[in-house]
C-alpha positions in Angstrom: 160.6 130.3 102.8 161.1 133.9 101.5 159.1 135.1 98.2 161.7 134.9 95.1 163.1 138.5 94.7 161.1 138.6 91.4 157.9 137.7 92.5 158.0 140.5 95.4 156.7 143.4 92.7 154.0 141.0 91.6 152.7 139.6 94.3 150.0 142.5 95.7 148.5 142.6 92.4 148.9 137.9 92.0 146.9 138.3 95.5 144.2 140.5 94.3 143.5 138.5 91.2 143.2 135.0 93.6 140.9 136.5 95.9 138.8 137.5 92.9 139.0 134.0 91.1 138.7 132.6 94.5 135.4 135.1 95.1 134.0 133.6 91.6 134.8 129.7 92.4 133.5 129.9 96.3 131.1 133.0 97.1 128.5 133.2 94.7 126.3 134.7 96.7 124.3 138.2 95.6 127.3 140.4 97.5 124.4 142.8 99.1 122.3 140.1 100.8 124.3 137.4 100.7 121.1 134.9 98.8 123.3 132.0 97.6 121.3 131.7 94.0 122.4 134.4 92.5 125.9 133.7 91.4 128.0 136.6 92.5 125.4 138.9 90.9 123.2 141.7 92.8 120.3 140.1 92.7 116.9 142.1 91.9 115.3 143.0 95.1 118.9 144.4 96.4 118.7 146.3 93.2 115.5 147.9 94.3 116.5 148.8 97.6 119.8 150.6 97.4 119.5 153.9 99.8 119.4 156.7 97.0 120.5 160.1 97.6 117.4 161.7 94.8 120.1 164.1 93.8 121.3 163.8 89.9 122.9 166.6 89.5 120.6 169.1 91.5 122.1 172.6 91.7 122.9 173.8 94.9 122.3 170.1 96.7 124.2 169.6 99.6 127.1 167.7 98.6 127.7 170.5 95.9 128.3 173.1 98.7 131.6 171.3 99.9 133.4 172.3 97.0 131.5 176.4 96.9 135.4 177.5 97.4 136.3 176.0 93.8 134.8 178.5 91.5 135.4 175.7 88.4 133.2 173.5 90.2 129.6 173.0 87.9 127.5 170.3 89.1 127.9 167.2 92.0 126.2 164.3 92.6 126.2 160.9 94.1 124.3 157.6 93.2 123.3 156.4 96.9 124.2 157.1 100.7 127.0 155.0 102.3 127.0 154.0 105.6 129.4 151.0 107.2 125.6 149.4 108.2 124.0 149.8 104.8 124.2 146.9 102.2 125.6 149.2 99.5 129.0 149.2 101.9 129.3 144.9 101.0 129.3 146.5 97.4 132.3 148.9 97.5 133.9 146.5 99.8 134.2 143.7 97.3 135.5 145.9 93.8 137.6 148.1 96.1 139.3 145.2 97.8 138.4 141.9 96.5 138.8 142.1 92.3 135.2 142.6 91.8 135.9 145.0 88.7 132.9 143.9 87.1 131.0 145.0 90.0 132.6 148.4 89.7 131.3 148.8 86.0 127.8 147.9 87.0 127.4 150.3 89.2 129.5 152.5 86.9 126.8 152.0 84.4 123.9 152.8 86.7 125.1 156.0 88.0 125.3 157.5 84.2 122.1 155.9 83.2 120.2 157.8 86.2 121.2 161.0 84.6 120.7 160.9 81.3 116.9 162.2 81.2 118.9 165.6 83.4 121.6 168.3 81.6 124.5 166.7 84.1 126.4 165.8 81.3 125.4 168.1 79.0 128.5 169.9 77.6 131.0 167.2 79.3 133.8 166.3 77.2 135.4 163.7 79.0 135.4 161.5 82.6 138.5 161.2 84.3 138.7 158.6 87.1 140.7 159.6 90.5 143.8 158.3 89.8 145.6 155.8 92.6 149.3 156.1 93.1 151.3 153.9 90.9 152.6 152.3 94.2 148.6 151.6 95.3 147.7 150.7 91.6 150.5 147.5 91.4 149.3 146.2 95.1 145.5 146.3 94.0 146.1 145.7 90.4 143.5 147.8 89.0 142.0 151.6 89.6 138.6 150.7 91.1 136.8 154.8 90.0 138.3 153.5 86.4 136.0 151.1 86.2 133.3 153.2 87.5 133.7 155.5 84.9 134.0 152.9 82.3 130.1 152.1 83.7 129.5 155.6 82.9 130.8 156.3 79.9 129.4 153.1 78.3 125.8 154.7 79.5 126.7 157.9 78.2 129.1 157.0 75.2 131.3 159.4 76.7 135.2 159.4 76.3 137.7 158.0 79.2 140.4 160.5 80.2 142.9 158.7 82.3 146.9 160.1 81.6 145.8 164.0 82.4 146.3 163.4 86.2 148.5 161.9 88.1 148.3 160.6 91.8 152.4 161.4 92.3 151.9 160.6 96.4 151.4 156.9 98.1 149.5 158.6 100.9 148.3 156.5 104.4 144.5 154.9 103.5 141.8 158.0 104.7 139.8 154.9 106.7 140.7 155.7 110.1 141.6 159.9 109.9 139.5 162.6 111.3 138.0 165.3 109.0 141.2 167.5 109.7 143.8 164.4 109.4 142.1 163.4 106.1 143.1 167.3 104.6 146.4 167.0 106.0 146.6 163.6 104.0 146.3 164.3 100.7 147.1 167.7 100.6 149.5 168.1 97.4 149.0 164.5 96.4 148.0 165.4 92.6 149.5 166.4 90.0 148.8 167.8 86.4 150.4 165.1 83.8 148.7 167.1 80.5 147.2 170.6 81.2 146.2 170.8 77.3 144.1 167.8 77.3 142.5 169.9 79.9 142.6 173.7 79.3 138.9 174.5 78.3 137.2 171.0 78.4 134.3 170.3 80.9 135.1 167.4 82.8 133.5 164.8 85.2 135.7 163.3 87.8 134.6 159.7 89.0 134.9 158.7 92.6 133.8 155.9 94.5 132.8 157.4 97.8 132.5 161.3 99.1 133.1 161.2 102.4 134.4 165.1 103.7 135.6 165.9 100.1 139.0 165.7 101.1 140.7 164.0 98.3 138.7 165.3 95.6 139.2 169.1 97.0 142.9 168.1 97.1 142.6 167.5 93.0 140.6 170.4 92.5 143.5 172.7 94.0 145.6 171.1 91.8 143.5 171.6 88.8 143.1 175.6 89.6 146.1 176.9 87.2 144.1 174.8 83.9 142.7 177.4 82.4 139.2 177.8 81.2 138.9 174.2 82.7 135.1 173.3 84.3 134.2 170.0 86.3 131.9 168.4 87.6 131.7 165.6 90.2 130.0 161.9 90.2 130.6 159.7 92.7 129.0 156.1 93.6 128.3 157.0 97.3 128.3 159.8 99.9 128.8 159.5 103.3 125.4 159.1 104.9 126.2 162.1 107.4 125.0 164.2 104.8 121.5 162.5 104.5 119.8 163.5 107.8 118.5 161.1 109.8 117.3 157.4 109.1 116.4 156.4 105.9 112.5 157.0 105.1 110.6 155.3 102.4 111.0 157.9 100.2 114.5 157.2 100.5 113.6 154.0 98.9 111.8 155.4 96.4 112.6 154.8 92.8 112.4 158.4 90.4 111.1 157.4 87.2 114.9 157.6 85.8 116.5 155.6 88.7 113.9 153.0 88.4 114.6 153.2 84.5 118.2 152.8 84.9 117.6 149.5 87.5 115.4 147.7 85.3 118.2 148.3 82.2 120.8 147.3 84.2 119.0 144.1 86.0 117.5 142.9 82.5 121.2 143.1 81.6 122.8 141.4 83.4 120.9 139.4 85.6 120.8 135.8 84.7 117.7 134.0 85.9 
């Protein structure tokens, strides 16, 4: 029996929202390890063994060198390494694609925490989220780096920034596309909705994950003709190609301000 002509707008975005009720009411399990007693919640020890990158904010660090050809370009960083094998992958997975905003937020609030003892954010006047399409944003229902940066800016106390930019092309999902395919991709997918909200501000753009820079060198082209306009870049994960080799112990290692961060966040929200 077809859909009611009505109901065929609404019906990405009634799907998102059952599988996250129906992620609530059935798997309650810690989404990184799967332990059934922690209620949909990452559960402590996953906490403590996310694969961190170490970089907060570094100058010069190795993600920062993808964007060298955008001189507006001030500081890059991301929170941990992604790789399809590594638990941290379950965690994207579920807010990307499975209503887990809250999820999103946590993290959100975890990568901001981790650099406040650095200058990252010093002179910032806003975060702006990469925008979706508004094609992308109906079938989902909700801007997964929006909730990020609401994480972020509830650590920092920083202002949101979401009606500058504007995603103005549905492009094909990056998942499957070569380095080369995924510049052809979004290439001119952005545009500039409210250059004076811009013009002289220091900015952080939120992503979710780096993985050749593709998407967020596409926005920063757009960006160019702001003038006096500075950004920086925070993302949750980077594409483990970038970390070389396996992950070590130190890799595991808590710095005094990602450990700091963890234990806020845990004490927070973890229920026992």
């Amino acid at each position: 029996m077809p859909l009611p002509s009505f109901l065929h707008r609404w019906w990405p975005s009634l799907l998102t929202a059952l599988r996250a009720a129906l992620s609530v009411l059935i798997d309650e399990r810690c989404p990184m390890c799967g332990r059934s007693e922690f209620k949909g919640e990452i559960c402590p020890s996953c906490w403590f063994n996310i694969p961190y990158t170490h970089l907060r904010g570094a100058s010069g660090n190795m993600l920062e060198r993808l964007f060298w050809s955008e001189p507006m370009v001030q500081r890059v960083s991301a929170y941990a390494w992604y790789k399809p094998e590594y638990a941290i992958s379950k965690v994207v997975h579920e807010f990307k694609y499975y209503g887990r905003k809250d999820l999103a937020q946590l993290m959100g609030e975890a990568m901001g925490r981790e650099l406040l003892d650095s200058d990252f954010f010093e002179g910032v006047n806003a975060l702006v989220p990469v925008p979706l399409s508004a094609q992308r944003l109906r079938k989902r229902g909700y801007n997964q780096s929006e909730h990020l940066a609401k994480g972020v800016a509830q650590a920092t106390g920083l202002p949101l920034l979401t009606t500058a930019i504007a995603r103005v092309v549905d492009n094909p999902s990056q998942t499957t596309l070569d380095p080369s395919q995924r510049r052809d991709n979004v290439r001119d997918i952005f545009a500039v909705v409210d250059a004076d909200a811009l013009a002289g501000r220091h900015i952080v753009v939120i992503d979710d994950v780096i993985t050749v820079g593709a998407t967020l060198l596409s926005l920063l082209q757009t960006l160019r003709p702001v003038p006096h306009l500075r950004v920086s870049l925070l993302a949750l994960c980077a594409a483990g190609r970038y970390h070389v080799g396996r992950l070590s112990p130190d890799d595991l290692h808590l710095s005094d301000a990602t450990a700091d961060a963890q234990n806020h966040v845990v004490r927070k929200y973890h229920k026992p």
